[in-house]
mmJSON file of the N, C-alpha and C atoms, coordinates in Angstrom:
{"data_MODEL":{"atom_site":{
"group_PDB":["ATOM","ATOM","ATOM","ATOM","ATOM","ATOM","ATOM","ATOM","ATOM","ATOM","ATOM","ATOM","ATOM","ATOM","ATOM","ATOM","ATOM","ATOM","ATOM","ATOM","ATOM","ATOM","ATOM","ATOM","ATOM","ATOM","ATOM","ATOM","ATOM","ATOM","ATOM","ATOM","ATOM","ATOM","ATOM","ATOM","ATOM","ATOM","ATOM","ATOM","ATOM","ATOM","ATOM","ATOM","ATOM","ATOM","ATOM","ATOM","ATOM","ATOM","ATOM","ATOM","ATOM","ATOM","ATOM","ATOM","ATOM","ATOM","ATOM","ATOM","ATOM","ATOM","ATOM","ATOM","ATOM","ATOM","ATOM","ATOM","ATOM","ATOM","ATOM","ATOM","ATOM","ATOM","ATOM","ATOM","ATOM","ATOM","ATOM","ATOM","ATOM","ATOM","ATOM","ATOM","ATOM","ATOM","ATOM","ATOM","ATOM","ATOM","ATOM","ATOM","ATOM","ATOM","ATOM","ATOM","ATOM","ATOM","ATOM","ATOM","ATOM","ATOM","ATOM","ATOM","ATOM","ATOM","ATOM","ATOM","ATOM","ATOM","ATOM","ATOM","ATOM","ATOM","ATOM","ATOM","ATOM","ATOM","ATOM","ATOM","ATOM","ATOM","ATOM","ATOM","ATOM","ATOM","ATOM","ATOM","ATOM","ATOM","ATOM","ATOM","ATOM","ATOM","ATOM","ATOM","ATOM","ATOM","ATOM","ATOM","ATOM","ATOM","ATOM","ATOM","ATOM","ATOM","ATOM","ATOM","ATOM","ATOM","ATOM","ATOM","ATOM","ATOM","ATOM","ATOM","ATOM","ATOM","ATOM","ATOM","ATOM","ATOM","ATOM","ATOM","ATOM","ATOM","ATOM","ATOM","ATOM","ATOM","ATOM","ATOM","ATOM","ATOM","ATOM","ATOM","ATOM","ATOM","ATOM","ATOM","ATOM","ATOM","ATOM","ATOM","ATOM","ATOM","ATOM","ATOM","ATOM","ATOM","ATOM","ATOM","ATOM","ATOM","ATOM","ATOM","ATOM","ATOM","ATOM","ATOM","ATOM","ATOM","ATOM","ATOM","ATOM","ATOM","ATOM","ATOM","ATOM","ATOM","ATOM","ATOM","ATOM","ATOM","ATOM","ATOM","ATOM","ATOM","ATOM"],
"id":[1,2,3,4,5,6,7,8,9,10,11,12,13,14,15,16,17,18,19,20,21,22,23,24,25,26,27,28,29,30,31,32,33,34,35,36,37,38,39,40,41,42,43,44,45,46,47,48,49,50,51,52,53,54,55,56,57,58,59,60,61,62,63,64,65,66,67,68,69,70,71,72,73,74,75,76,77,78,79,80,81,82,83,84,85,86,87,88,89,90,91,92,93,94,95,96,97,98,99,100,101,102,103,104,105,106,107,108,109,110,111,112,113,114,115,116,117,118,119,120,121,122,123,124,125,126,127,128,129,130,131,132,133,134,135,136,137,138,139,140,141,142,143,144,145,146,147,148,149,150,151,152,153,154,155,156,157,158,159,160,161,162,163,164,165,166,167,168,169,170,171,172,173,174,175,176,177,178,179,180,181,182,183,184,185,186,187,188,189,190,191,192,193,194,195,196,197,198,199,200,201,202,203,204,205,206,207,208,209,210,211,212,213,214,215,216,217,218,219],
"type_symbol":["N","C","C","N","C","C","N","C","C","N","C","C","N","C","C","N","C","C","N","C","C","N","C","C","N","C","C","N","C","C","N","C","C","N","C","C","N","C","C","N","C","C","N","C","C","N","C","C","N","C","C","N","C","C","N","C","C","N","C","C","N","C","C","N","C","C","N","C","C","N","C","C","N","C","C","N","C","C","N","C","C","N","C","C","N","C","C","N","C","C","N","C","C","N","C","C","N","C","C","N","C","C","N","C","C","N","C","C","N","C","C","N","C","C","N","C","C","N","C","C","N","C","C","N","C","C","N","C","C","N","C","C","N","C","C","N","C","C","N","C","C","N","C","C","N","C","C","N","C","C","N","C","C","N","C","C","N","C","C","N","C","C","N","C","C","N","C","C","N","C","C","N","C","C","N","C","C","N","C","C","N","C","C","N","C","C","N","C","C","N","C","C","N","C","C","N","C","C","N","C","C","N","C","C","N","C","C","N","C","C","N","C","C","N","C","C","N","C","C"],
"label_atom_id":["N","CA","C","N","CA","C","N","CA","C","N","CA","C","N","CA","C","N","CA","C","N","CA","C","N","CA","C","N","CA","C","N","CA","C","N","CA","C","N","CA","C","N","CA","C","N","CA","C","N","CA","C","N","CA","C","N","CA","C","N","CA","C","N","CA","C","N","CA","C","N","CA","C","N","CA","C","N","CA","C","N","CA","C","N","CA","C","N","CA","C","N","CA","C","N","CA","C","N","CA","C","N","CA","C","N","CA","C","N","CA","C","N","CA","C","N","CA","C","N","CA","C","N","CA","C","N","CA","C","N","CA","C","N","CA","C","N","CA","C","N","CA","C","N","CA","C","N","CA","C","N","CA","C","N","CA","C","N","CA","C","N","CA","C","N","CA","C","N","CA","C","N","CA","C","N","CA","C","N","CA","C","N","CA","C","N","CA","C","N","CA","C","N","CA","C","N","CA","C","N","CA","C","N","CA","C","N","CA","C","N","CA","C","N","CA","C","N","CA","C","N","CA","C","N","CA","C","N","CA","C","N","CA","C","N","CA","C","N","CA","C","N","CA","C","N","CA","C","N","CA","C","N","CA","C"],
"label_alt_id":[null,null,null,null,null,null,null,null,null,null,null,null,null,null,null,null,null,null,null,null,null,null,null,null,null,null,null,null,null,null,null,null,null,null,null,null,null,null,null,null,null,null,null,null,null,null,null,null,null,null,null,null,null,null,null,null,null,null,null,null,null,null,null,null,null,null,null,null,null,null,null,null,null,null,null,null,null,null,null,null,null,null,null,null,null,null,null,null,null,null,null,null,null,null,null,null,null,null,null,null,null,null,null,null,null,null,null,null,null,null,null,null,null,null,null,null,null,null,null,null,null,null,null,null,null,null,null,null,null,null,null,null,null,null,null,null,null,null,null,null,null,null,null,null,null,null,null,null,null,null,null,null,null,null,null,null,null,null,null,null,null,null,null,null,null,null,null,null,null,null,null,null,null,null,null,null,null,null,null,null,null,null,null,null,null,null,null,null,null,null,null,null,null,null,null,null,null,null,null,null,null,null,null,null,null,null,null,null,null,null,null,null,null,null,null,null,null,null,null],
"label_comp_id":["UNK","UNK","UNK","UNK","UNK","UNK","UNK","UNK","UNK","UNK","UNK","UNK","UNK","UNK","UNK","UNK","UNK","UNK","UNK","UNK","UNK","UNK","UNK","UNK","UNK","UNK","UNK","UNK","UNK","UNK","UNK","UNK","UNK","UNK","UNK","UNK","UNK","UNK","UNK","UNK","UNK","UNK","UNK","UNK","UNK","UNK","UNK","UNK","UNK","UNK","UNK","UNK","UNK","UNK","UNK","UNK","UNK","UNK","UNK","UNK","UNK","UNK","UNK","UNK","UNK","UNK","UNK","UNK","UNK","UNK","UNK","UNK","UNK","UNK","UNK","UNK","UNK","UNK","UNK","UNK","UNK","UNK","UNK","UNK","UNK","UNK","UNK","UNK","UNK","UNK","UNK","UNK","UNK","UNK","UNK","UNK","UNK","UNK","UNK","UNK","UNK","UNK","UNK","UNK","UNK","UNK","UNK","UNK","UNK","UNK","UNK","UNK","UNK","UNK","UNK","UNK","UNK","UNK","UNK","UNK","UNK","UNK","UNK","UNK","UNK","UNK","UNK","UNK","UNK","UNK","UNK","UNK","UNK","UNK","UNK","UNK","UNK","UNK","UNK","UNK","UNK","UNK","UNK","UNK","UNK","UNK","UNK","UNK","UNK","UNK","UNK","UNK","UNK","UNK","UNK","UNK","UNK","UNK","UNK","UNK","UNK","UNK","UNK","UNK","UNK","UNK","UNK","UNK","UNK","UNK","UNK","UNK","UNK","UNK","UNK","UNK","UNK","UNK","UNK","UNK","UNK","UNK","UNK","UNK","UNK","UNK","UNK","UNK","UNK","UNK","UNK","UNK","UNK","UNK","UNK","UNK","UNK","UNK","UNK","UNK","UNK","UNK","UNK","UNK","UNK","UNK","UNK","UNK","UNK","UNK","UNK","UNK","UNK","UNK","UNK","UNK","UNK","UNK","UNK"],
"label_asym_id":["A","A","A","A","A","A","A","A","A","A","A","A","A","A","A","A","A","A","A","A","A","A","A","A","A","A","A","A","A","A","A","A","A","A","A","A","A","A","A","A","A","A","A","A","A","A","A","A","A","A","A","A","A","A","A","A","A","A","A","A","A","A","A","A","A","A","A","A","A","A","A","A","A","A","A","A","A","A","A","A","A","A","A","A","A","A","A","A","A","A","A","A","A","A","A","A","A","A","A","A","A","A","A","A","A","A","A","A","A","A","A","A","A","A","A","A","A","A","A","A","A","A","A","A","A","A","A","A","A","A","A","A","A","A","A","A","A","A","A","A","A","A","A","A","A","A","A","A","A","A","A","A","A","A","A","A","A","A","A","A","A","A","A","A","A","A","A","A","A","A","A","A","A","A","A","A","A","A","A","A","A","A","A","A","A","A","A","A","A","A","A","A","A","A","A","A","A","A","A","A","A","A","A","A","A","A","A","A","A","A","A","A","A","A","A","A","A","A","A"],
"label_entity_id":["1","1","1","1","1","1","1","1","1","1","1","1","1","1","1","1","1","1","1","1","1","1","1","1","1","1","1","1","1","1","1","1","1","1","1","1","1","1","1","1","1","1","1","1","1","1","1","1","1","1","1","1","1","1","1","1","1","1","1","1","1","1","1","1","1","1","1","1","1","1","1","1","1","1","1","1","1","1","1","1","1","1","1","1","1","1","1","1","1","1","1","1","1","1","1","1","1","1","1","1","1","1","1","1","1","1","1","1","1","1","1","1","1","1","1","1","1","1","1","1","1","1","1","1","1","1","1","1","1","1","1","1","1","1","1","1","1","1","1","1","1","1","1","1","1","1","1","1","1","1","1","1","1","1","1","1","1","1","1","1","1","1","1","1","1","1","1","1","1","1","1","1","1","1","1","1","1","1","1","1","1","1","1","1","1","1","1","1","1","1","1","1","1","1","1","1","1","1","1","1","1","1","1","1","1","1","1","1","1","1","1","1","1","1","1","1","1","1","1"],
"label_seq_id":[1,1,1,2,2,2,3,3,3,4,4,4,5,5,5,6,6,6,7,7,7,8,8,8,9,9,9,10,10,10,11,11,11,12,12,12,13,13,13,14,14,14,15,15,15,16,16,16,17,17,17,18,18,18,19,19,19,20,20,20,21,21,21,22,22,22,23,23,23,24,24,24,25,25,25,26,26,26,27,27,27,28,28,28,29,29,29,30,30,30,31,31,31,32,32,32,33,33,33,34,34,34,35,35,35,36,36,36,37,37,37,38,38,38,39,39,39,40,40,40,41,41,41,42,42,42,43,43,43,44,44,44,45,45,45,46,46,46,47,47,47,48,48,48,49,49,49,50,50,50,51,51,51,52,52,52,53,53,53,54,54,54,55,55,55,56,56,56,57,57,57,58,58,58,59,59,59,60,60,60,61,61,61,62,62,62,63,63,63,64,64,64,65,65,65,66,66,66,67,67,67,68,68,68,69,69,69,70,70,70,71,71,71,72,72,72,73,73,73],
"pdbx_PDB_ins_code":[null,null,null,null,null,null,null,null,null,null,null,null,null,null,null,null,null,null,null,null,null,null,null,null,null,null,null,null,null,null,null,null,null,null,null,null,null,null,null,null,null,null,null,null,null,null,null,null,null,null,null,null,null,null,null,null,null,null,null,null,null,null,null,null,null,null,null,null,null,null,null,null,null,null,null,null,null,null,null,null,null,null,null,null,null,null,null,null,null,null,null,null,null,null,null,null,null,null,null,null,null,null,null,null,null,null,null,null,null,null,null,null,null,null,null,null,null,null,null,null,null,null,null,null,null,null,null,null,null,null,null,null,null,null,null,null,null,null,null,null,null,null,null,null,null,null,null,null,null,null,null,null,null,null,null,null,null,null,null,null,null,null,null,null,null,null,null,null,null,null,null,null,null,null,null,null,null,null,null,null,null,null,null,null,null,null,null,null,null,null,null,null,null,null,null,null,null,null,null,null,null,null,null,null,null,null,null,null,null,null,null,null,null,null,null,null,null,null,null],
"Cartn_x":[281.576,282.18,281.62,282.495,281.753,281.792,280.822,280.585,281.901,283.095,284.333,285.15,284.572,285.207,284.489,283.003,282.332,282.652,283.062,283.525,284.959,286.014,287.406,286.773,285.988,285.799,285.596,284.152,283.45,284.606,285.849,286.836,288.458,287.855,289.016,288.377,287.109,286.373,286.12,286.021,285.868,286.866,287.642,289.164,289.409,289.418,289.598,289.092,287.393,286.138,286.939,287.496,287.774,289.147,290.013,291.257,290.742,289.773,289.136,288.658,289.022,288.671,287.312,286.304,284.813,284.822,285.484,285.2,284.98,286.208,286.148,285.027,285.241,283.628,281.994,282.326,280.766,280.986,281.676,281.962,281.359,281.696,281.545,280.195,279.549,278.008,278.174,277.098,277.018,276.984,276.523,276.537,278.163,278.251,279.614,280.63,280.307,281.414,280.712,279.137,278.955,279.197,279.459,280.294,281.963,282.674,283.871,283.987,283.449,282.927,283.025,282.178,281.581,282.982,283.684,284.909,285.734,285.854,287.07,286.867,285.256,285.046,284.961,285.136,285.717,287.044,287.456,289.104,289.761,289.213,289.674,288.745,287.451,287.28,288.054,288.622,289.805,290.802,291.547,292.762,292.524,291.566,290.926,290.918,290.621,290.428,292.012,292.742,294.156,295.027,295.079,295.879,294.905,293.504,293.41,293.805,293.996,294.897,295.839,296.482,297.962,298.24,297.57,297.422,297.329,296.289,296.132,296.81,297.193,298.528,299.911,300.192,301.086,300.905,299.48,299.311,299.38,298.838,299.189,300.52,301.883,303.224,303.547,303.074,303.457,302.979,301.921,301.134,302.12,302.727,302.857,304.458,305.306,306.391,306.344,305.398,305.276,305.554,306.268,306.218,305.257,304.855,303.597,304.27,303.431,304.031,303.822,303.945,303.93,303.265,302.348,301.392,301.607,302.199,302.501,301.36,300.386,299.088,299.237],
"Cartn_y":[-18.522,-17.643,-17.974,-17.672,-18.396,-17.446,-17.282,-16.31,-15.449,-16.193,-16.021,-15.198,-15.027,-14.113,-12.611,-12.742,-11.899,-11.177,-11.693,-11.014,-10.377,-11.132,-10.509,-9.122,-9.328,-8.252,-6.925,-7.626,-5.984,-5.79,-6.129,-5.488,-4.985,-5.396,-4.649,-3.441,-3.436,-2.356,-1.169,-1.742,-1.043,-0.062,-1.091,-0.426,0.709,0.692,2.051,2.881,2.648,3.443,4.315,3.937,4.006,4.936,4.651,5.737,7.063,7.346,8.475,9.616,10.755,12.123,11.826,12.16,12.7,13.406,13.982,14.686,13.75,12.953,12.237,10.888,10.582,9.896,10.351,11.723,11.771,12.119,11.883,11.761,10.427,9.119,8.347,7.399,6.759,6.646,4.807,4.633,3.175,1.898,2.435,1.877,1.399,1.962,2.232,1.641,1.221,0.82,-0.861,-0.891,-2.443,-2.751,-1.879,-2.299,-2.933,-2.019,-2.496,-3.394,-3.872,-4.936,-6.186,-6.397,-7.311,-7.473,-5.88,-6.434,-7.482,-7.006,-7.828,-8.981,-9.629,-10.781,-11.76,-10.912,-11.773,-11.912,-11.182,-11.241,-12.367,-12.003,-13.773,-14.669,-14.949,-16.139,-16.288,-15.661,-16.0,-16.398,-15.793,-16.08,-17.443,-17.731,-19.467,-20.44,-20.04,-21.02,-20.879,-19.96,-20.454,-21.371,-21.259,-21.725,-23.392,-23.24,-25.172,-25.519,-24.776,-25.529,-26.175,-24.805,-25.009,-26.625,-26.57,-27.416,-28.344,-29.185,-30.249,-30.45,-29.35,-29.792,-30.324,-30.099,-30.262,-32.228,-32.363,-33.732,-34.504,-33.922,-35.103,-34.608,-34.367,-34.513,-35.621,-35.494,-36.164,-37.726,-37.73,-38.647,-39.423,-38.696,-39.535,-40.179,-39.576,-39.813,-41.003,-41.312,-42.656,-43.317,-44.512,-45.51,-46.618,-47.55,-47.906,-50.136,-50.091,-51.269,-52.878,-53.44,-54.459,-55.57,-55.773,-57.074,-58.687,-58.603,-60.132,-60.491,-60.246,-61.044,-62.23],
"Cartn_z":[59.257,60.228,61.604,62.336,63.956,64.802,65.825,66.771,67.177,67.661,67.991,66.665,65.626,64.791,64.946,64.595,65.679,66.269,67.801,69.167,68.684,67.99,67.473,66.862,66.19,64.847,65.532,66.29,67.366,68.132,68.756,69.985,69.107,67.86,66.875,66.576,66.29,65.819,66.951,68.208,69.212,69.591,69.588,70.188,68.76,67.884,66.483,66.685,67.327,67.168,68.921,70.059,71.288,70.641,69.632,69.532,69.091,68.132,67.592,68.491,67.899,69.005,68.694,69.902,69.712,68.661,67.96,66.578,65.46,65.707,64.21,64.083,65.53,65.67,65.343,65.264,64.85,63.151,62.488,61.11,60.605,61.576,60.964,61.318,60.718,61.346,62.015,62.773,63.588,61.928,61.211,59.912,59.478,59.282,59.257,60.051,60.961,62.062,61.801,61.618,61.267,59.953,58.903,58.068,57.803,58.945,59.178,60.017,60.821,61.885,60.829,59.91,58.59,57.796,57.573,57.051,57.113,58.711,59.582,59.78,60.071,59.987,59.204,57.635,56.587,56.213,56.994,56.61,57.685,58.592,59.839,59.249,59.139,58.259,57.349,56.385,55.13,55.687,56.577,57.341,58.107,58.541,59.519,58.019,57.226,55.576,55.529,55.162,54.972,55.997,57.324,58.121,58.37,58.265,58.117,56.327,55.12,54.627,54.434,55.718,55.724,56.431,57.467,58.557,58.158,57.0,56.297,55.276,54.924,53.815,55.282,56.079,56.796,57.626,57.61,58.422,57.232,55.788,54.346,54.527,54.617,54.851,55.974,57.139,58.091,57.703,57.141,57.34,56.451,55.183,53.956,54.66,55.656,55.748,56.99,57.451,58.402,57.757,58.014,57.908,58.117,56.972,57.501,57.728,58.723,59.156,58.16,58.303,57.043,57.943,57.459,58.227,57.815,57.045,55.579,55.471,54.795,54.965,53.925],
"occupancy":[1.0,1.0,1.0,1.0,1.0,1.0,1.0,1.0,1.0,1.0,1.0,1.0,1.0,1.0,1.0,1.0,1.0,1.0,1.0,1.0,1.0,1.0,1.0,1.0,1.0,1.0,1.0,1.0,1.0,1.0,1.0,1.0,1.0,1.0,1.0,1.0,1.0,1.0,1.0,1.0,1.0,1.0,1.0,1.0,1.0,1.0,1.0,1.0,1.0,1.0,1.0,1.0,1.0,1.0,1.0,1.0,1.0,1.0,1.0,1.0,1.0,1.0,1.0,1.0,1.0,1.0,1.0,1.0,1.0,1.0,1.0,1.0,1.0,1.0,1.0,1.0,1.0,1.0,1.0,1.0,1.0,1.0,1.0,1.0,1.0,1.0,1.0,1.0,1.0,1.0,1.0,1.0,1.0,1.0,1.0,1.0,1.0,1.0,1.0,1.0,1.0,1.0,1.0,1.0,1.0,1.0,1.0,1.0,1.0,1.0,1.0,1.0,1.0,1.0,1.0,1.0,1.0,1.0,1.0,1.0,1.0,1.0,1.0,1.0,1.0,1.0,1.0,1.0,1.0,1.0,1.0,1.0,1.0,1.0,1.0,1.0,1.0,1.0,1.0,1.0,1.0,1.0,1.0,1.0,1.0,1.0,1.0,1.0,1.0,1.0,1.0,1.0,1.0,1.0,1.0,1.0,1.0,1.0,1.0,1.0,1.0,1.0,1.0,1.0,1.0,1.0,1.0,1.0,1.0,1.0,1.0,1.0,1.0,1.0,1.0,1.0,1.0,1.0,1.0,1.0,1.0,1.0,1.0,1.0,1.0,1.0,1.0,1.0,1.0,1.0,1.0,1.0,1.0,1.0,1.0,1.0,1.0,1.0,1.0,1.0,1.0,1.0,1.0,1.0,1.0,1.0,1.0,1.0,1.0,1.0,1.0,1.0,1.0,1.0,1.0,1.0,1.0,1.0,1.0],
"B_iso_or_equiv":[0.0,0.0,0.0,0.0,0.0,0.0,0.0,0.0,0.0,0.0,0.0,0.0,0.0,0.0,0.0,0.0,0.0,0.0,0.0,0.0,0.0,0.0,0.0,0.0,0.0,0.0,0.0,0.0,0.0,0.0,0.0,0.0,0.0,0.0,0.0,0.0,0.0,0.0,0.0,0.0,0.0,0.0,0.0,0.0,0.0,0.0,0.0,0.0,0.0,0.0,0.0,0.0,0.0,0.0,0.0,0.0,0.0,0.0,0.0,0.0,0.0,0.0,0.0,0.0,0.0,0.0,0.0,0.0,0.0,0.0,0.0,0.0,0.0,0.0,0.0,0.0,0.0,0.0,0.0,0.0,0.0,0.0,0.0,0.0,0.0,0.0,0.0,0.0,0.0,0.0,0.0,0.0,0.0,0.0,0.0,0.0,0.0,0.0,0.0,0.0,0.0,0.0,0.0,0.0,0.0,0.0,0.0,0.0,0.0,0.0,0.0,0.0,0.0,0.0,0.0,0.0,0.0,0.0,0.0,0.0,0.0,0.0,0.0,0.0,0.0,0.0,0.0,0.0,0.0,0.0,0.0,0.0,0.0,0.0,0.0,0.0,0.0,0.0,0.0,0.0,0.0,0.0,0.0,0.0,0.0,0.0,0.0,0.0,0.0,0.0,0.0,0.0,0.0,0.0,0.0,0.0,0.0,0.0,0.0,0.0,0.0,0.0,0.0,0.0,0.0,0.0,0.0,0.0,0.0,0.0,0.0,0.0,0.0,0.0,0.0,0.0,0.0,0.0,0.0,0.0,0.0,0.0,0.0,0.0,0.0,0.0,0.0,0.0,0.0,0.0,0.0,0.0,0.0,0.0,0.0,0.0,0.0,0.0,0.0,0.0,0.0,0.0,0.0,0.0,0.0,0.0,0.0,0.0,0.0,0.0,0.0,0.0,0.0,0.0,0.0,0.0,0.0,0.0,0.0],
"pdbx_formal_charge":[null,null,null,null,null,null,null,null,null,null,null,null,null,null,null,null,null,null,null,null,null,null,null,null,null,null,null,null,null,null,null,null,null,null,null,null,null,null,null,null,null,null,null,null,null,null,null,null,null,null,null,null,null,null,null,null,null,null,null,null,null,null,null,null,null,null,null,null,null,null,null,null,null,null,null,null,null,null,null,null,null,null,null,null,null,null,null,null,null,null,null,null,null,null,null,null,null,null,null,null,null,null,null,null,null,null,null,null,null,null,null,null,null,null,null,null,null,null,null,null,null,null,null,null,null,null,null,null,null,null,null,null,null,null,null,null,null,null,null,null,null,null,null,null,null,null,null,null,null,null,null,null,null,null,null,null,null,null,null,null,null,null,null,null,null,null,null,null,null,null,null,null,null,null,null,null,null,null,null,null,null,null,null,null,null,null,null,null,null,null,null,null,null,null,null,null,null,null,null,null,null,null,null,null,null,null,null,null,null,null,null,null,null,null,null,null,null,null,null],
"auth_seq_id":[1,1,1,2,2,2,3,3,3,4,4,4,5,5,5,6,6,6,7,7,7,8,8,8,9,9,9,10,10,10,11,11,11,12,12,12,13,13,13,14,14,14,15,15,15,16,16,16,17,17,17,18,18,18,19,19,19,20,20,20,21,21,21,22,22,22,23,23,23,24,24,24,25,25,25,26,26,26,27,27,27,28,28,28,29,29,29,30,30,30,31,31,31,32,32,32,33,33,33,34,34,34,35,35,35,36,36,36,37,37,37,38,38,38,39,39,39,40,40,40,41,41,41,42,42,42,43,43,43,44,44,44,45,45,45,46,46,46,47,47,47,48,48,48,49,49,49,50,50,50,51,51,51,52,52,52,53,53,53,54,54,54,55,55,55,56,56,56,57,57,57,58,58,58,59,59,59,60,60,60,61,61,61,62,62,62,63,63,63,64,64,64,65,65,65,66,66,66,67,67,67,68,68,68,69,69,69,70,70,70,71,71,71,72,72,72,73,73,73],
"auth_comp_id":["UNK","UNK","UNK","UNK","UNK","UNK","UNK","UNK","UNK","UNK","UNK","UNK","UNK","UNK","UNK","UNK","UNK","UNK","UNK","UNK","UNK","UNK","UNK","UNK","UNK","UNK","UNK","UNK","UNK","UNK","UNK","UNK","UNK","UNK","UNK","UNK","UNK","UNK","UNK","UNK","UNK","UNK","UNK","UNK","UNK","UNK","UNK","UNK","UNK","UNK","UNK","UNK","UNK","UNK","UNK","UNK","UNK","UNK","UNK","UNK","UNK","UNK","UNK","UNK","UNK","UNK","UNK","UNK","UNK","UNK","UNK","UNK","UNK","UNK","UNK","UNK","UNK","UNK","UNK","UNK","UNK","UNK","UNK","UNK","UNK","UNK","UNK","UNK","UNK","UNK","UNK","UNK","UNK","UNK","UNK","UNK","UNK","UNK","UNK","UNK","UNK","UNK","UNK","UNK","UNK","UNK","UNK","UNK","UNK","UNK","UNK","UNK","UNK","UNK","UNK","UNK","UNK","UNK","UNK","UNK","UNK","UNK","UNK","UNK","UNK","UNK","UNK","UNK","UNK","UNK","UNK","UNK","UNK","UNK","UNK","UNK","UNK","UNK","UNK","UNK","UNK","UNK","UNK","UNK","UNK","UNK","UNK","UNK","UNK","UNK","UNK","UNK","UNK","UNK","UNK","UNK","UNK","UNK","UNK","UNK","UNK","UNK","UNK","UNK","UNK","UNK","UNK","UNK","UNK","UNK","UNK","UNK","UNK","UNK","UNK","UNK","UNK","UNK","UNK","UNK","UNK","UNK","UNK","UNK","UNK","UNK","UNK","UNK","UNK","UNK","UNK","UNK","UNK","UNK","UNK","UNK","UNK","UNK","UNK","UNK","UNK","UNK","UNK","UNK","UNK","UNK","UNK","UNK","UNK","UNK","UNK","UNK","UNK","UNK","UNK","UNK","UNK","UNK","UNK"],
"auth_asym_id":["A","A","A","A","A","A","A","A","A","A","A","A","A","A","A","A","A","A","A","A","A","A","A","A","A","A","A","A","A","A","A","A","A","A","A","A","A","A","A","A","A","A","A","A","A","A","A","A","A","A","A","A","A","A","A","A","A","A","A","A","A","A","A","A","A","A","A","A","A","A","A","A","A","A","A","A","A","A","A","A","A","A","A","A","A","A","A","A","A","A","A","A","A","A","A","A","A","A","A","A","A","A","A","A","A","A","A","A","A","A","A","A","A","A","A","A","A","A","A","A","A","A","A","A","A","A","A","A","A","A","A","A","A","A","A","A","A","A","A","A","A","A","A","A","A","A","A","A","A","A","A","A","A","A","A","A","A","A","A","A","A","A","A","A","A","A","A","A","A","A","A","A","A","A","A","A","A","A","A","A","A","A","A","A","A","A","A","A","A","A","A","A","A","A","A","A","A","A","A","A","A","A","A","A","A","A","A","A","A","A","A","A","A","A","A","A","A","A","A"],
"auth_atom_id":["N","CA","C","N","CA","C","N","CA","C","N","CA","C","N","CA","C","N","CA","C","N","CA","C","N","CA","C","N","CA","C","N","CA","C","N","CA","C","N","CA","C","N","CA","C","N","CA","C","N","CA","C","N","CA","C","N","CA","C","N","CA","C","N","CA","C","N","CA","C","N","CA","C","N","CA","C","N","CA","C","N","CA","C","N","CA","C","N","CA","C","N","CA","C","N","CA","C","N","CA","C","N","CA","C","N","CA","C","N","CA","C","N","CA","C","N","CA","C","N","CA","C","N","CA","C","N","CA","C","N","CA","C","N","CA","C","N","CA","C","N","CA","C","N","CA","C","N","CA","C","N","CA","C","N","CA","C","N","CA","C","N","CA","C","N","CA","C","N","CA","C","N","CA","C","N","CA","C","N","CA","C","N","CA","C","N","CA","C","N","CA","C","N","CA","C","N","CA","C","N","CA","C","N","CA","C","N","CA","C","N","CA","C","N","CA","C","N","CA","C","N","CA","C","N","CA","C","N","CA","C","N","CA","C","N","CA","C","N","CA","C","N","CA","C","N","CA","C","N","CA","C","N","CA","C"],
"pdbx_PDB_model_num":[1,1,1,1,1,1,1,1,1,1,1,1,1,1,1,1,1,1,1,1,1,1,1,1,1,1,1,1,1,1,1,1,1,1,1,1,1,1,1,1,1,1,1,1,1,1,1,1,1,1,1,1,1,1,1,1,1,1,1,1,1,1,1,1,1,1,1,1,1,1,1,1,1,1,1,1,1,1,1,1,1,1,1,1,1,1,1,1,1,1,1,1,1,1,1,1,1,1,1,1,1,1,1,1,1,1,1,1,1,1,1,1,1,1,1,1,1,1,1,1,1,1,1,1,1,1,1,1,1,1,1,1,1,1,1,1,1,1,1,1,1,1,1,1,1,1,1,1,1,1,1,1,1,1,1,1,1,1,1,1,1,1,1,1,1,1,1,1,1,1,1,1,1,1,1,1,1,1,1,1,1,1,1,1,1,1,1,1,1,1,1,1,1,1,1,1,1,1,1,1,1,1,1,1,1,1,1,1,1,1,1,1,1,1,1,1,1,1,1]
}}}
């Protein structure tokens, strides 16, 4: 996971923790919010693992449909 999932995680988390009345915020503890923080940052690391599969499954397509040039050796 890289810093940059991190920073996504805490300003997703922020912004939830930022919609909540002062009431329902003190329900829920700083624990708690670095737990869902931890969530989120495994769920975009999962989501970053799917889309470079995707990605490398997509350049073995391209790759396989070149034409490859013929040298006569």
């Amino acid at each position: 996971m890289t810093d940059h999932h991190l920073r996504l995680a805490r300003e997703v988390v922020d912004d939830f923790r930022n919609s909540l009345s002062g009431e329902a915020r003190e329900y829920i503890s700083e624990a708690q919010f670095d737990d869902l923080v931890a969530a989120v940052r495994r769920l975009l690391a999962r989501e970053h693992e799917h889309i470079t599969d995707l990605l490398e499954a997509l350049v073995r397509t391209l790759r396989g449909g070149v034409e490859k040039p013929e040298i006569g050796l």
